[in-house]
C-alpha positions in Angstrom: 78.0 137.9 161.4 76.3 140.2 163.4 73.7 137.9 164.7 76.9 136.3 166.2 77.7 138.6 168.4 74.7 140.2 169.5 74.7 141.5 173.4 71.8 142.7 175.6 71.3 146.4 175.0 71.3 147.4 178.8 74.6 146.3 179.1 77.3 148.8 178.4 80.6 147.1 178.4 82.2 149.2 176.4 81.1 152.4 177.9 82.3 150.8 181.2 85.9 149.3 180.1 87.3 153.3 180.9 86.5 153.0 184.7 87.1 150.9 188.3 83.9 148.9 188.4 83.5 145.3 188.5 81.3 143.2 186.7 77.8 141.6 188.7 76.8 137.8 189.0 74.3 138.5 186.6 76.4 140.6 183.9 78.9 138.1 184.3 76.5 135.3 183.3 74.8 137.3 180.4 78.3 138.1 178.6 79.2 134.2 178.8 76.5 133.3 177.1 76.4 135.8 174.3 80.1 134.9 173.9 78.8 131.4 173.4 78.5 131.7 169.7 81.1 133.8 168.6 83.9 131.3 170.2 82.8 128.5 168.8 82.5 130.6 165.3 85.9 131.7 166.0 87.4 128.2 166.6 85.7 126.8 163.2 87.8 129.9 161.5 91.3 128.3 163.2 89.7 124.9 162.1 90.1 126.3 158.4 92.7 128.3 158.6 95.0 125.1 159.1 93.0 123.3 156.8 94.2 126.1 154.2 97.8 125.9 155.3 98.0 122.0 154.8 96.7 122.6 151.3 98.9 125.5 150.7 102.1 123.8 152.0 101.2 120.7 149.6 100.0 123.0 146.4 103.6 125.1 146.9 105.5 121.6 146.9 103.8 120.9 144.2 104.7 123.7 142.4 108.5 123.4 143.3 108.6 119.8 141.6 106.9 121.0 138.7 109.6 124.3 138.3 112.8 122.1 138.9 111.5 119.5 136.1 110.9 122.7 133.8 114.0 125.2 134.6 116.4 123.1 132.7 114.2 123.4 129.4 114.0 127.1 129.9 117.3 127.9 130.3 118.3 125.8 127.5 116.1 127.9 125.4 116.8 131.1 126.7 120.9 130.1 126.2 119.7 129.9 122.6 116.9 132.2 121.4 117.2 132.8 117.6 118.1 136.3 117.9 119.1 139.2 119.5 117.2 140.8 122.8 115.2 143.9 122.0 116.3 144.9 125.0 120.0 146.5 125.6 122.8 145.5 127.7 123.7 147.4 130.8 126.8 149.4 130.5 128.3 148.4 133.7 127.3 144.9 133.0 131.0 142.4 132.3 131.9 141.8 128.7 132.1 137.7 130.4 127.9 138.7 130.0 128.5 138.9 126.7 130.8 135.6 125.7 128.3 133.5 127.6 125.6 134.4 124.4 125.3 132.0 122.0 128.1 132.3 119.0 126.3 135.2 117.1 126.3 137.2 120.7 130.4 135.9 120.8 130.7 137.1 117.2 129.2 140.5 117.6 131.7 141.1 120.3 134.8 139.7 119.1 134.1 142.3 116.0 133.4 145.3 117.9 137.2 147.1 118.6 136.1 149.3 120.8 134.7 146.8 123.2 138.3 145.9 124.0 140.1 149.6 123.7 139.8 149.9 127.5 141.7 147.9 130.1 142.9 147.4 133.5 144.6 145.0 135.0 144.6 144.6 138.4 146.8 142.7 140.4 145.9 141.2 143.6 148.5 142.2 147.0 151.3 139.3 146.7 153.2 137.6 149.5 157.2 138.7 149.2 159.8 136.7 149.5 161.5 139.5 151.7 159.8 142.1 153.6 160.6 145.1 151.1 158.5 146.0 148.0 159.1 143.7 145.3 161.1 145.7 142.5 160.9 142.6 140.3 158.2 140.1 139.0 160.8 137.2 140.4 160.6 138.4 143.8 156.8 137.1 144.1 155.8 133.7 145.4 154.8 131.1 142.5 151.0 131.2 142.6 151.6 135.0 142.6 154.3 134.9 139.6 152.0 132.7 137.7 149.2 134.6 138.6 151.3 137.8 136.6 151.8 135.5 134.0 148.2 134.5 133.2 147.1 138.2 133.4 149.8 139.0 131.0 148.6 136.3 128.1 144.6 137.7 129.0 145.6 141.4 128.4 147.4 139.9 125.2 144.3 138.3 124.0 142.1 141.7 125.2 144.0 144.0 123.1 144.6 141.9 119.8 140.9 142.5 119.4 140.9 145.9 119.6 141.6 146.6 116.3 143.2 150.0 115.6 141.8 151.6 118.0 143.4 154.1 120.6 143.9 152.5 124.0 143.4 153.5 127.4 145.3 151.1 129.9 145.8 151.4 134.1 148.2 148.6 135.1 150.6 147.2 137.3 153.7 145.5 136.5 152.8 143.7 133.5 153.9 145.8 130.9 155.2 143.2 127.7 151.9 142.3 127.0 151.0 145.6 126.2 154.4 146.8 124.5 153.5 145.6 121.3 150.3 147.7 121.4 152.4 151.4 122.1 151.5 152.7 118.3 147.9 153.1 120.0 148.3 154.2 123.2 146.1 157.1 123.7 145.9 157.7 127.3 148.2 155.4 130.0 148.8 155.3 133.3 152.1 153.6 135.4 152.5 152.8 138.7 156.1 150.4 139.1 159.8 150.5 140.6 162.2 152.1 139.1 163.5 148.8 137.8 160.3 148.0 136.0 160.0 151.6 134.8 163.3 151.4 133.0 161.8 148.2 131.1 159.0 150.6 130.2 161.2 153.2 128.8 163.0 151.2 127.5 160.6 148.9 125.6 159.1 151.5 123.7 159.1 152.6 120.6 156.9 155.1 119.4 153.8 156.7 120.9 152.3 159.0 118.2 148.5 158.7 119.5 149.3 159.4 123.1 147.7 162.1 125.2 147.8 161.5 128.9 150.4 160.1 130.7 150.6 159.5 134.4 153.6 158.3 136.5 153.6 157.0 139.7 157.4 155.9 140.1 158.1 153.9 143.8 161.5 155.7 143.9 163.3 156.5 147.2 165.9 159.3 148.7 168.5 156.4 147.8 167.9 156.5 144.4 170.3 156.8 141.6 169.5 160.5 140.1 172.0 159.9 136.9 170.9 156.4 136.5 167.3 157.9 136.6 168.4 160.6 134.1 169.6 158.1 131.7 166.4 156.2 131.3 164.3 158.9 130.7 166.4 161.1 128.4 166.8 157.7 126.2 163.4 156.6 126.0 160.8 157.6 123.2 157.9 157.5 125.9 158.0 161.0 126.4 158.7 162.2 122.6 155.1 161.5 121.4 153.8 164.5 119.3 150.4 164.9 121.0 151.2 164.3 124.6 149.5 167.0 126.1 148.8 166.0 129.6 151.1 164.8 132.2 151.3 163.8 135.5 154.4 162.6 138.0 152.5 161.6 141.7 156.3 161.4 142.2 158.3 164.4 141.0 162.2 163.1 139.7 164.4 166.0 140.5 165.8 166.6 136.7 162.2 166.0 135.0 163.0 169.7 132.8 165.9 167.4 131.2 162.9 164.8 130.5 162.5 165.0 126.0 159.1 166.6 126.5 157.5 169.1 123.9 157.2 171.5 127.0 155.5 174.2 123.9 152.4 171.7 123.9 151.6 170.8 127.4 148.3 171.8 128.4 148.0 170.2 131.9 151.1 169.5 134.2 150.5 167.8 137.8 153.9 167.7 139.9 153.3 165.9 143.1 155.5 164.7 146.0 158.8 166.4 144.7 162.0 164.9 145.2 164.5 167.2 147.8 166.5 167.8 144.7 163.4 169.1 142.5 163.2 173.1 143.9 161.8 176.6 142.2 164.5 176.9 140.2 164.3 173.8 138.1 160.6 174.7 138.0 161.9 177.7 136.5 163.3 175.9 133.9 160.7 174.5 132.9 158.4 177.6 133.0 160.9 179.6 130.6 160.6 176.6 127.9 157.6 178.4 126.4 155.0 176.2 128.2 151.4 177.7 127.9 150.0 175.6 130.4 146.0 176.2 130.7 145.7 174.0 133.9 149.4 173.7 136.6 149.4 171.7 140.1 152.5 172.2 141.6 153.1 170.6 144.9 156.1 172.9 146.4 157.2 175.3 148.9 159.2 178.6 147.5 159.3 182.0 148.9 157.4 185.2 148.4 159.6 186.1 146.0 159.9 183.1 143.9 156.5 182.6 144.0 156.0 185.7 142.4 158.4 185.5 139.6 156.7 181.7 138.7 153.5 183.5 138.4 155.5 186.0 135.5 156.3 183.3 133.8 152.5 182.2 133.2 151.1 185.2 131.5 148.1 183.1 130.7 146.8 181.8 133.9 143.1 182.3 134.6 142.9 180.2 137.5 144.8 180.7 140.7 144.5 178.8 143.8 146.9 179.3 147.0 147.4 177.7 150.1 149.4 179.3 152.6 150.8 178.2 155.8 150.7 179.9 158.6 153.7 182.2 160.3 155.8 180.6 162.6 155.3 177.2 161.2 158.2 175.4 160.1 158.9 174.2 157.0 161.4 172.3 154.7 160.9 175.2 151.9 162.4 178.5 152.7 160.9 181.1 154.7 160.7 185.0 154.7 160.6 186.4 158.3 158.2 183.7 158.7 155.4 185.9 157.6 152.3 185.7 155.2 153.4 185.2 151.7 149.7 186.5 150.6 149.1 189.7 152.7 147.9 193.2 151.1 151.5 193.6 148.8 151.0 190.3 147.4 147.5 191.7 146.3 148.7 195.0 144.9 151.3 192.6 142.6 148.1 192.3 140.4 146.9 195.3 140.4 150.2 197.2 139.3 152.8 197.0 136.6 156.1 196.4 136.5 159.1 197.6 135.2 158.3 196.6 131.5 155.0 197.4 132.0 153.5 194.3 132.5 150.7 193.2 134.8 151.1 190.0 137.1 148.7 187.5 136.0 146.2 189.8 133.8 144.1 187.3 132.4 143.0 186.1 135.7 139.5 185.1 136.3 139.5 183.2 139.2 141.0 183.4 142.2 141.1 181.3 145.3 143.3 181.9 148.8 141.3 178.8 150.7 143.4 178.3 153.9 144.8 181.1 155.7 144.4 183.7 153.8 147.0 186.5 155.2 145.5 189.8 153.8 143.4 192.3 155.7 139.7 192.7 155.0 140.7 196.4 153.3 143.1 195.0 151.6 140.5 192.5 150.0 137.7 195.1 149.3 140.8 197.4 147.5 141.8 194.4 145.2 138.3 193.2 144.5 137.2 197.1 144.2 140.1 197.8 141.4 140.0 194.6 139.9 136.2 195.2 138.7 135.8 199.0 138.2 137.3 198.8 134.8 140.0 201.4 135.6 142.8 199.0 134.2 141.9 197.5 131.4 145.0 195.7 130.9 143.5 193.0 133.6 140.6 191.4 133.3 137.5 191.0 135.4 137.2 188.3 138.1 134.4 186.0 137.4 135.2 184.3 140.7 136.7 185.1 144.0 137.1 182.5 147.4 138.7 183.5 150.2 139.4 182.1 153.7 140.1 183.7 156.5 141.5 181.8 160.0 140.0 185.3 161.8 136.9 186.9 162.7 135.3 189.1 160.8 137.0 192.6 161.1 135.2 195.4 158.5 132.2 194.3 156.5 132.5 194.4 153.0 129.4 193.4 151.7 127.9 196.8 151.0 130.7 197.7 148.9 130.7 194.7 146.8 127.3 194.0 146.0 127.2 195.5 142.9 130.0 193.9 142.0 128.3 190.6 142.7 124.6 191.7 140.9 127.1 192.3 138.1 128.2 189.0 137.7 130.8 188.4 140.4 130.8 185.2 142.1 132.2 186.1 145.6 132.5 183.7 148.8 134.5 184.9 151.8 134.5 182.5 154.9 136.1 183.9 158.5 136.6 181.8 161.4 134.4 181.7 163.9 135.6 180.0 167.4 133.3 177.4 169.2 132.3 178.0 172.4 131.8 174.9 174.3 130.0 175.2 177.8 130.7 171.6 179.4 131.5 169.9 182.4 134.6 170.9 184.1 137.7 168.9 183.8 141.6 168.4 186.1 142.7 170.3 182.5 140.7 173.2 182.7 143.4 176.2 182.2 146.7 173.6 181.8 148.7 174.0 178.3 147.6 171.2 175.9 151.1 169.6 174.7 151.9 170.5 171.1 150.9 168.7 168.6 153.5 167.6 165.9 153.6 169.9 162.8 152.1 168.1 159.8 153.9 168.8 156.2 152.0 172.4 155.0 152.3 173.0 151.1 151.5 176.0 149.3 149.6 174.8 145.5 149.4 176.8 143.0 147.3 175.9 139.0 
């Protein structure tokens, strides 16, 4: 190959490629002929190279005519190998995966329970026939109606083959399918019109396995509250012995009638309150001897019910509080329109009361993660008494998160760090304002209009 392309020595092309001069007569001649060979080497190579893709192209239809007439043999034996693959399913692979097997693979499945203990059933958005939510089945279109019906003969069939074991189900609407299966209903989760939740309650018997519930109720202001009442306090949905988690994304406004065993609730989400559900119906449920270990509570009260709540839940370890900020209006009441959580609200923990007791003692964590209202000395104090040991009626936090919509005003690092070497997991955030340096505007120094005040809740678990 070399041979091939084999120049005269005295002629430095290369060498000369990197500057302005031209080519002679004679250079000119002496390059076309040493280029002679290689070109005509080169266009033997293109000669092959198509020579090559003709063969290719014919040996890969080949090969194609010859797969097709041997796929369907192969899949037929693969749809029937004489036993099981060493190799194991995927997890997120469909349970349809599995019926497709031959029969031993169907068998297999059909006697495994807990294959079929777990269910949802989703169903697809229907047309109406009216532009309001559909608060019965009969309110669909046909295809959509029969489309309810199917699913509810398939989650039939799913659960018979569960065996006695305790089900988990997420649904919506079809409910009668599943009825029959309450005895082993472990954790369940609703999401219907009131119309369809009354079926619920009152299709059920007894729930003696259950553990979780969630409610999702599509209820509105117009509502019947007595008619409400009824269902629940009738129903046996709510009586199971080892209910210990419950949830309402929807709050009813007399859920502390409900027939819970308030004594063995664990973990209580109330969400989205009605405007009759307020602090002191909350209250009431408080004083039923709950010892809750984990409480959402989506409501606005006032300093001093907010204070009196936490009295009632001697066992909290975990408190987390959003406030909003003063001068904001709200639909909850308000106290001179100030900061609920300022330096008193922190002294509340660090002093008893009347009977002696502290607020909160067995407190561990605690959060204040929008707009926190207290002053950096306030903070160092709480944090300072809280660890030293001085009270040792209250426990030590493990965990402190504060934020601040202000700029830093003391430092308070030095004095915590041994705190924090001790064990104390401390994050404190202050806001810092953006400066932006950019082109001039007409705006520059007019009032922005207000912008509309967005629903502020205050949480508390």
């Amino acid at each position: 190959m070399d041979d091939d392309f084999a120049f005269p020595v005295t002629l430095d092309v290369l060498g000369r490629l990197k500057t302005n001069g031209i080519p002679t007569d004679d250079e000119i001649h002496a390059i076309n002929e040493a280029l002679a060979a290689p070109l005509a080497k080169l266009k033997s190579f293109e000669e092959e190279v198509k020579k090559l893709d003709l063969l290719r192209q014919d040996i890969r239809r080949q090969q194609d005519v010859l797969s097709d007439k041997i796929k369907p043999y192969q899949v037929f034996l693969s749809a029937n190998k004489p036993q099981l693959s060493n190799e194991h399913q995927s997890p997120t692979a469909s349970l349809d995966a599995y019926m497709s097997k031959p029969r031993r693979w169907r068998d297999i499945a059909l006697s495994t329970p807990r294959l079929w203990a777990s269910i949802h059933i989703p169903i697809p958005s229907p047309q109406f026939s009216n532009s309001q939510r559909a608060r019965d089945v009969m309110e669909y279109d046909i295809p959509t109606r029969r489309l309810i019906e199917a699913r509810a003969e398939g989650a039939r069939l799913w659960l018979r083959r569960s065996g006695a074991c305790a089900l988990s189900i997420s649904l919506q609407f079809i409910f009668s399918a599943i009825a029959e299966f309450s005895l082993r209903w472990r954790r369940v989760e609703f999401s219907l019109p009131p119309r369809d939740m009354a079926e619920v309650l009152s299709a059920v018997q007894d729930v003696p396995v259950l553990e979780s519930l969630v409610i999702d109720e599509y209820w509105n202001l117009f509502h019947s509250v007595g008619e409400h009442s009824a269902h629940w306090k009738e129903s046996s949905l709510l009586k199971g012995p080892n209910i210990r988690n419950i949830t309402f994304r929807k709050t009813p406004p007399n859920i502390s009638a409900f027939p819970l065993a308030w004594p063995r609730i664990k973990s209580l989400c109330l969400a989205n309150p009605h405007p009759e559900f307020d602090v002191h119906k909350l209250v009431t449920i408080l004083t039923l001897r709950v010892q809750l270990a984990r409480c959402n509570i989506e409501l606005v009260f006032s300093r001093a019910d907010f204070e009196q709540l936490l009295r009632y839940c001697p066992q909290i370890t975990s408190l987390c509080i959003r406030c909003q900020d003063p001068g904001i209006p709200a639909w909850g009441p308000q106290e001179n329109n100030g900061y609920h959580v300022d330096d008193n609200f922190l002294k509340l923990f660090l002093s008893p009361d009347e009977d002696g007791q502290y607020l909160c003692p067995r407190l561990e964590e605690f959060h204040c993660v929008f707009r926190a209202g207290f002053t950096d000395a306030g903070m160092l104090d709480f944090i300072i008494r809280r660890q030293d040991g001085l009270i040792p009626q209250v426990a030590k936090l493990k965990y402190m998160r504060v934020y601040f919509n202000r700029p830093l005003v003391m430092a308070t690092g030095v004095q915590t760090q041994r705190f924090v070497e001790e064990g104390l997991a401390l994050e404190v955030r202050y806001y810092r304002p953006e400066v932006f340096h950019g082109p001039p505007t007409p705006f520059d120094g007019l009032p922005l209009p207000e912008a509309p005040y967005s629903t502020t809740e205050r949480l508390w678990e």
